[in-house]
C-alpha positions as CSV (number, residue, x, y, z in Angstrom):
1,X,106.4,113.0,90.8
2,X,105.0,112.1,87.3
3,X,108.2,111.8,84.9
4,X,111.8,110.6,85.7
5,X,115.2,110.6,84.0
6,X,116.6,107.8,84.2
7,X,120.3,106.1,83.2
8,X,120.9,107.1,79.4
9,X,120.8,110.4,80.5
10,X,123.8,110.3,82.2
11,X,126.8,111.4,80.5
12,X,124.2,112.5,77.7
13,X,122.7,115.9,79.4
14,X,120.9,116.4,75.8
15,X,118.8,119.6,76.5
16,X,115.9,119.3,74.0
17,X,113.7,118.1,76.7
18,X,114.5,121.6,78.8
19,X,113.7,123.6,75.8
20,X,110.4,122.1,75.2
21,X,109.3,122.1,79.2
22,X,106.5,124.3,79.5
23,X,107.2,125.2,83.3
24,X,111.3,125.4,83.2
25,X,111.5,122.0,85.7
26,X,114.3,120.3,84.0
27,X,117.4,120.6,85.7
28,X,120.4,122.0,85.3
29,X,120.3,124.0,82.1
30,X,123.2,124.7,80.2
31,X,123.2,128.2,81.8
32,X,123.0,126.8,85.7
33,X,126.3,126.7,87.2
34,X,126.2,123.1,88.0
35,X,125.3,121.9,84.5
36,X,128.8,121.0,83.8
37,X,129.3,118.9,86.7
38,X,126.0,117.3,86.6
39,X,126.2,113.7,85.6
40,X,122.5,114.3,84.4
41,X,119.6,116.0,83.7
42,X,116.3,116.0,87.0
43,X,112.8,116.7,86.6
44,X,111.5,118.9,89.2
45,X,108.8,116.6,91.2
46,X,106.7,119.3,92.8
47,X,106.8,121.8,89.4
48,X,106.5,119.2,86.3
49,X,103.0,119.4,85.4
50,X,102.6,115.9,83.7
51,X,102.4,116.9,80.3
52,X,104.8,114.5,78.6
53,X,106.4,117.2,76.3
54,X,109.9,116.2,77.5
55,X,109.4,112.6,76.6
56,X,109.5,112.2,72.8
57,X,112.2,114.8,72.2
58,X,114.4,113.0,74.6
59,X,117.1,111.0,72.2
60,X,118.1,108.6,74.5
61,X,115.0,107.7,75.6
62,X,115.9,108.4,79.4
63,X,112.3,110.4,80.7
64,X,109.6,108.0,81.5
65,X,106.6,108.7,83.7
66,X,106.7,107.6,87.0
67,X,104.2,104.1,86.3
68,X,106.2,103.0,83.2
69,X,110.1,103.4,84.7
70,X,111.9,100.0,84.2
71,X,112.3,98.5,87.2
72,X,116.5,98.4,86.9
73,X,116.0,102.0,87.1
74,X,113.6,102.3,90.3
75,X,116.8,103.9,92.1
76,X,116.2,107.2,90.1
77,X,113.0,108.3,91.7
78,X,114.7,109.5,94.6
79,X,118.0,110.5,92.8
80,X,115.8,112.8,90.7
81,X,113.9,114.1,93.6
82,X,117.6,114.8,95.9
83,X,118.5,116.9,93.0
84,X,116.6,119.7,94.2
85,X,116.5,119.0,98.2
86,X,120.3,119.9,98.0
């Protein structure tokens, strides 16, 4: 997994980091039936690509890659990858 989103997404679900994904692995867009009952956006582990797009358009500075996520937020690794083993 090489980028997580972490607490301030939640609540949030700003989409500017879906728009400028290059391989569609932010989850669930505003189009995806579950996007309104999502309490966040998830990054795809297996199809993100490491490319760092989705962090500077994020305005809640919620995406980190995987070596620089706070430690209070080490609990969204596997929340992010659940998303999509569901």
């Amino acid at each position: 997994m090489a980028y997580i989103i972490a607490e301030p997404c939640i609540g949030t679900k700003d989409t500017a980091c879906v728009d400028v994904c290059p391989v569609d692995c932010i989850h669930p867009r505003k189009d995806e039936s579950d996007f309104e009952s999502a309490t966040q956006l998830y990054i795809h582990p297996e199809e993100c690509i490491d490319c760092g797009a989705c962090v500077p358009v994020c305005p809640v500075t919620a995406i980190f890659a995987l070596e620089d996520l706070p430690e209070k937020w080490d609990s969204f690794t596997p929340v992010n990858a659940e998303y999509f083993n569901k």
